[in-house]
N, C-alpha and C positions, 0 to 999 in steps of 0.2 A: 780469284779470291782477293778482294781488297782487304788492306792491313795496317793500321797507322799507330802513330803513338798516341797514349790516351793522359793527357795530363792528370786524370782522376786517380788513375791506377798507376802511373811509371812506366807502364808496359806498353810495349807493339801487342796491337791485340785484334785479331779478325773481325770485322765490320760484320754486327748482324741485326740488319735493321730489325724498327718495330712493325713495321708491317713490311711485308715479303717484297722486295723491286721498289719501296719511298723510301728516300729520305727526307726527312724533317733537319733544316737546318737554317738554324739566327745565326748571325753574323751582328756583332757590335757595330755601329754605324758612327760617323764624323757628328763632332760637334760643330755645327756650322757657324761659326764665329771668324773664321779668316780661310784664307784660301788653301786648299791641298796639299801636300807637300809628300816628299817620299815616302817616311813614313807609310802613310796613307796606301799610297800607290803598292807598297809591298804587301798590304795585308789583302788588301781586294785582289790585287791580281792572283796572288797567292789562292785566295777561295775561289776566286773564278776559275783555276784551273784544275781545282779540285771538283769543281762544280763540274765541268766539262766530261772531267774523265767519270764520273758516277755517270753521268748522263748516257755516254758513247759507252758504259757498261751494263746497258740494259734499267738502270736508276731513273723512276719519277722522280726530279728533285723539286719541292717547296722549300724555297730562299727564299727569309725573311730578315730585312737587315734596315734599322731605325735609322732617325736622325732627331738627335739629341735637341730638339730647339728651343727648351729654356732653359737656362744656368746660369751660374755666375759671370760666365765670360761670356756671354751673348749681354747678360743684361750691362755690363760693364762696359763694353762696345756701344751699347747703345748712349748710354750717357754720356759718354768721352765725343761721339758724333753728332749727339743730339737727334737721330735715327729712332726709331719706334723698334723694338728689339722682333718685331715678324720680319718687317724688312730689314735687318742685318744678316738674321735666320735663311729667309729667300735666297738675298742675292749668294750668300753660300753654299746651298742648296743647290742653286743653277750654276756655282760654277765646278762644285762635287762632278754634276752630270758632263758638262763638259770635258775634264780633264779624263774621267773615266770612258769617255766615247773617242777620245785620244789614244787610248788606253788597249783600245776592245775589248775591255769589261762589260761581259752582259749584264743584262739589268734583271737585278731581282725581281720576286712575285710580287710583294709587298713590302713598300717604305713606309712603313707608320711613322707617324709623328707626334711628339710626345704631347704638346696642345692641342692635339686634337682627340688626345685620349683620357682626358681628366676623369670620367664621371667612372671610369674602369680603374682607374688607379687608385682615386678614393676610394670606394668598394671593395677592392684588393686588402688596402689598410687597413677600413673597418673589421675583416674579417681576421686580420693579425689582432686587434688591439681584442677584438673576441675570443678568440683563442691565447690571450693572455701571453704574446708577444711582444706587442708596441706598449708604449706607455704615452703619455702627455703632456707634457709640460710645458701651457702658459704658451700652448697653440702651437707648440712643436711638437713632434710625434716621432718617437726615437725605435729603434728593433732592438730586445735586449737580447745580446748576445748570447748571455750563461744560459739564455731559458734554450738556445738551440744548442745539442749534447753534440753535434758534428760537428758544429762551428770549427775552422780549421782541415778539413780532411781536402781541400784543393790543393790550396797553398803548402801545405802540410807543416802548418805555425802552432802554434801553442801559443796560451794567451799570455804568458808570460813571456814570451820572445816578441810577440805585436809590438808593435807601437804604430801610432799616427802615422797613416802613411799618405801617398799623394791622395787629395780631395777627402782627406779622412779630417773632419775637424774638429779641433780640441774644443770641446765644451764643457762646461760645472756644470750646467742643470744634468749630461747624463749621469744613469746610477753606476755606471762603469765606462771606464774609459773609452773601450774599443765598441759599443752600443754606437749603429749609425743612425741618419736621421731619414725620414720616410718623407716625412714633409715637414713644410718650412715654413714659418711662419712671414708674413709682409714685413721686410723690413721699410722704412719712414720714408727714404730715396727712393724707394724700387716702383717702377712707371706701373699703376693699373693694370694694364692687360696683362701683367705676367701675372696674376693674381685670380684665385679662384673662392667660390666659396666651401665650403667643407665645413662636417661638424666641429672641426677644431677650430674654427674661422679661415680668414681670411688667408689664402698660404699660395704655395707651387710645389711639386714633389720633387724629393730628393732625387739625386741623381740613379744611385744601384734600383729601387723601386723601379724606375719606367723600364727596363730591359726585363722584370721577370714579365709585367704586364702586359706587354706586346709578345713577348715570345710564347707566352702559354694564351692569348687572346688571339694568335694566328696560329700554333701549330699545337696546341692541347699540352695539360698538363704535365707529360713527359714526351718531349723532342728526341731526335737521334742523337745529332750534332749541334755542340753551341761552339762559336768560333772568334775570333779577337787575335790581338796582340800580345805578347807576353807581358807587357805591364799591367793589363787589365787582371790577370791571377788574381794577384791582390790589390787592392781588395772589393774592384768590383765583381768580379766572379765567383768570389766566394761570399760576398753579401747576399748574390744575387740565387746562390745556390738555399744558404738560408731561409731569406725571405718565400721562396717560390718552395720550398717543399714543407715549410712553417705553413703555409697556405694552403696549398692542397693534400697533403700528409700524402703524397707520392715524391718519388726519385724526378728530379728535375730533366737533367740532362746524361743520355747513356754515355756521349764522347764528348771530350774539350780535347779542340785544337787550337793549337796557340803558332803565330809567328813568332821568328825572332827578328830580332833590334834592327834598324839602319843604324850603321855607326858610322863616326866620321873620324879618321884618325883611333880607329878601339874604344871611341866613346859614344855612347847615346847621344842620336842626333839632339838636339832642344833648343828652344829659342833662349834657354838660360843659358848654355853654353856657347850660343853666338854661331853655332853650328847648324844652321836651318836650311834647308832647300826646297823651296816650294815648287810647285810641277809645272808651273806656268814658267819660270826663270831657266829649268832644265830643258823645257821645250824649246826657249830660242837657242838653243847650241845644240840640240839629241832631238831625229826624230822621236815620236813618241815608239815607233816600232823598235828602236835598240833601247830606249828606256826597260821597254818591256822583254826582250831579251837579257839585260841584266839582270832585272828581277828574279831571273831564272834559272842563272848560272851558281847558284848555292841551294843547300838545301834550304829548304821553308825556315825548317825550325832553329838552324846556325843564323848569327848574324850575319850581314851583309854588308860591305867596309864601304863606304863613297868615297870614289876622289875619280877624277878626269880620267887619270891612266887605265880605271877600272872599266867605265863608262868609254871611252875607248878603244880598251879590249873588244868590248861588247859589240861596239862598232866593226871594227875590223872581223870578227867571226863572222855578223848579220850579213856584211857585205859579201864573204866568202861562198856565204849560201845561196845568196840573191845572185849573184855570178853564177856560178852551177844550174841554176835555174832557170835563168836566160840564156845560156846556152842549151841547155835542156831544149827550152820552147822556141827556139832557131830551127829543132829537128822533128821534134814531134809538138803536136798543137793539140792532140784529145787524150782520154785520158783512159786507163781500162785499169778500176777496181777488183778483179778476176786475178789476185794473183795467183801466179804458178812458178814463177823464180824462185830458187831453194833460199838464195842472200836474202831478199825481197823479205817474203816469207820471216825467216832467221829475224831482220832488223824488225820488223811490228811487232813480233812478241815479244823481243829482247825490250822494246821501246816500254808497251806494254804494261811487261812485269814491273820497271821500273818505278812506272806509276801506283801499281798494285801494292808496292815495296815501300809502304812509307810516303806514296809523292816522292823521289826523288828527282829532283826536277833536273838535276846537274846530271846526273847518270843517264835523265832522257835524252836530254842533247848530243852527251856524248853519241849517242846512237843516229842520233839527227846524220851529224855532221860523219858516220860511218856511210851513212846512205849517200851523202852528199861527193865523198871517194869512189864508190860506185861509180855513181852518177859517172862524175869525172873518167874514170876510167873504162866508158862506155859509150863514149860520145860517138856516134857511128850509122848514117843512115840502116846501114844494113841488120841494127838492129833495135828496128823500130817497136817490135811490138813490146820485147823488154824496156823499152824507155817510156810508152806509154805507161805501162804497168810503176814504173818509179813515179813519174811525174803526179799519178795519183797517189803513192805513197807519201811522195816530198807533201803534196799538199792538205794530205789529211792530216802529217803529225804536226808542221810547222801551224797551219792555219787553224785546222780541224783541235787539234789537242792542245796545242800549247798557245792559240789566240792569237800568234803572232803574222799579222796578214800580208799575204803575197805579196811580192814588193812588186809597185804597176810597173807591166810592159809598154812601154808609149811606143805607139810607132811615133820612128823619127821623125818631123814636121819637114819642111821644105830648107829649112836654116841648115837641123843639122843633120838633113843629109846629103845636102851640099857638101857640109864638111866632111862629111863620111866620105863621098866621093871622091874627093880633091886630095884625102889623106891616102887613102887606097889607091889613087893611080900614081902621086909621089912613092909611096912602097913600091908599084908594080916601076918607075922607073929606078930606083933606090936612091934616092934623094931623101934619107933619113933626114935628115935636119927640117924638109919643108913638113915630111911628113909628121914628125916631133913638134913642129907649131900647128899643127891640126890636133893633136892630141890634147896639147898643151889648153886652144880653144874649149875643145869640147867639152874637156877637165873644168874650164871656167865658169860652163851652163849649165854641171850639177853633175855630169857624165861620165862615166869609165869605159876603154874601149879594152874589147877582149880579143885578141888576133888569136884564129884557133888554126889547127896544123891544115887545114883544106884550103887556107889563104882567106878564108872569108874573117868577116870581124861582128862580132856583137858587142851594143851599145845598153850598157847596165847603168841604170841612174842611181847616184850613189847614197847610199844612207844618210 
């Protein structure tokens, strides 16, 4: 039984799809206007591994998750470059894929794209402004809030507590303040192609509008799961709940899950706070594979604090496992899914549950690195068939469940197992010191050397 928190409700609440073994699940997607950055990295990874575990639980999942490609800050980019706002849009887009294929973020069913869905989004509106939701103003097309009687039940605001919040904009023409806008009119600067035609003229659609339109134009008027970042709540998510059940007079969305924050120092990452890290800058220092292990050392939904020492930590664990692991596969080389070890057994459920439990991602690892004690404490030709039985364990939860892939076994090349040679027969004479400059080498070409108690030595390339 999977069970998570439901931002709609407050509550941990048992997962029961709409249809029996699918779920239905959007995912908010990047505005392509500059390149990836942790943030980012923690929301996707975070549903990737949710995605995973619904799958590996018997779940067809249809993930649908957009890319925002016109707005203010694509069209702003574009003129500050003098770049056509598709291609600022693009080359963000490919480097979205990129960082995610770093990542091992699988790739969703379907990336719609918001230019390429106008004649649906219009359509969408007209049947608001019909149903005596939208209004118009002078070729703007606003969603009045007072006319939706739930407005508020995500976020759980009152209109009196609203105010303007991010991408929320102060306008006079609305007939109420917190009314958003559906579509936009051409402003005087703004390049052609972001511009379409519509009965209200010339315009491009507001931001919360393209997310109800893809998610109910891919996965039907009420979805399982709609998923985001915690800042999205308000008030894109609650626009979008609005809009999207103002429209089809159905219940939008059954579950909202939300990440929480990267912080830097206890603050919200932001490029206004001078606190930014983007994934391309973090990859010249952190494989992407300990990236993605810190990701996964808190829960989803608690923030997640950056700083080196953290990212570090992470380091030092990944290494601890990939060690164990290469000793592992020193002894046994196949693998045998058939468990019958009582421990064995014990860690995949306890693993499991965890998952079941909210995603606890922190609590799955803890269990990882249980198995990873085992391991250790069983390094032993004589027995082989229990170490086959782990090594398919270690690699269905490390790789299989939590995405984080094998660290490669190279065999040694001709260099360094020269040096491997040369260091092992200075041990075999005890000449620790020449032996200590082979180490030292080896440590230089990326390499860790493991001496295990039968004299032999395994060479783990390091995180």
């Amino acid at each position: 039984m999977i069970k998570f928190y439901n931002t709609l409700t407050n509550k941990i609440e048992e997962f029961k799809p709409i249809k029996e073994k699918n779920v239905s699940m959007y995912v908010c997607g990047v505005t392509p206007y500059d390149v990836c950055h942790l943030g980012h990295a923690r929301a996707y990874v975070t549903f990737d591994v949710i995605k995973r575990h619904f799958i590996r639980s018997g779940y067809t999942v249809k993930h649908v998750q957009n890319f925002t490609d016109v707005d203010d800050k694509i069209i702003n980019r574009s003129l500050e470059r003098n770049i056509p706002p598709a291609e600022i849009a693009q080359t963000y887009i490919n480097d979205y894929f990129v960082q995610m294929e770093k990542l091992n973020v699988i790739k969703a069913d379907v990336y719609p794209q918001v230019t390429k869905m106008i004649p649906q989004i219009v359509e969408f509106i007209k049947k608001l402004e019909e149903k005596g939701f939208a209004y118009n103003v002078d070729g703007d097309v606003y969603f009045s809030v007072e006319k939706f009687e739930q407005y508020g039940k995500l976020s759980k605001r009152k209109f009196e507590e609203m105010i303007a919040g991010a991408r929320v904009e102060k306008d006079s023409k609305k007939k109420n303040p917190y009314d958003f806008i559906l579509w936009k009119k051409t402003k005087e600067n703004e390049p052609e192609e972001v511009s379409w035609d519509s009965p209200w003229g010339k315009g491009r659609p507001g931001w919360h509008i393209e997310c109800s339109v893809m998610a109910t134009s891919f996965l039907g008027s009420t979805i399982d799961i709609h998923g985001g970042g915690q800042d999205l709540i308000f008030p894109h998510h609650e626009n979008e709940i609005a809009q999207s059940e103002a429209c089809t007079g159905k219940h939008f969305a059954d579950y909202w899950l939300h990440n929480g924050f990267v912080t830097v120092n206890k603050e919200k990452m932001s490029k206004s706070l001078g606190n930014f890290f983007t994934l391309k800058d973090i990859f010249k220092q952190y494989n992407p594979r300990v990236v993605r292990y810190y990701l996964l050392t808190q829960h989803y939904r608690t923030p997640l604090d950056f700083s080196n020492e953290n990212l570090n930590a992470a380091k030092a664990a990944l290494q601890g496992l990939d060690e164990a692991y290469a000793r592992l596969t020193d002894i046994v080389k196949e693998n045998d899914e058939n468990l019958k070890d009582e421990n064995l057994i014990k860690i995949q459920k306890q693993f499991v549950s965890s998952l079941d439990d909210d995603f606890n991602f922190e609590r799955a690892l803890s269990h990882l690195h249980e198995l990873k004690n085992i391991i250790l404490n069983n390094l032993s030709v004589e027995k082989n068939g229990f170490l086959k039985q782990a090594k398919w364990l270690f690699e269905d939860i490390l790789n299989g469940a939590l995405g984080i892939k094998i660290a490669e076994q190279e065999k040694a090349g001709i260099e360094l197992q020269e040096f491997l040679n040369k260091r092992n027969e200075a041990r075999k004479n005890k000449d620790w010191k020449k032996a200590d400059a082979y180490r030292d080498k080896l440590s230089e070409l990326g390499y860790k050397i493991i001496d295990n108690k039968d004299g032999s030595s395994t060479l783990v390339k390091k995180c």
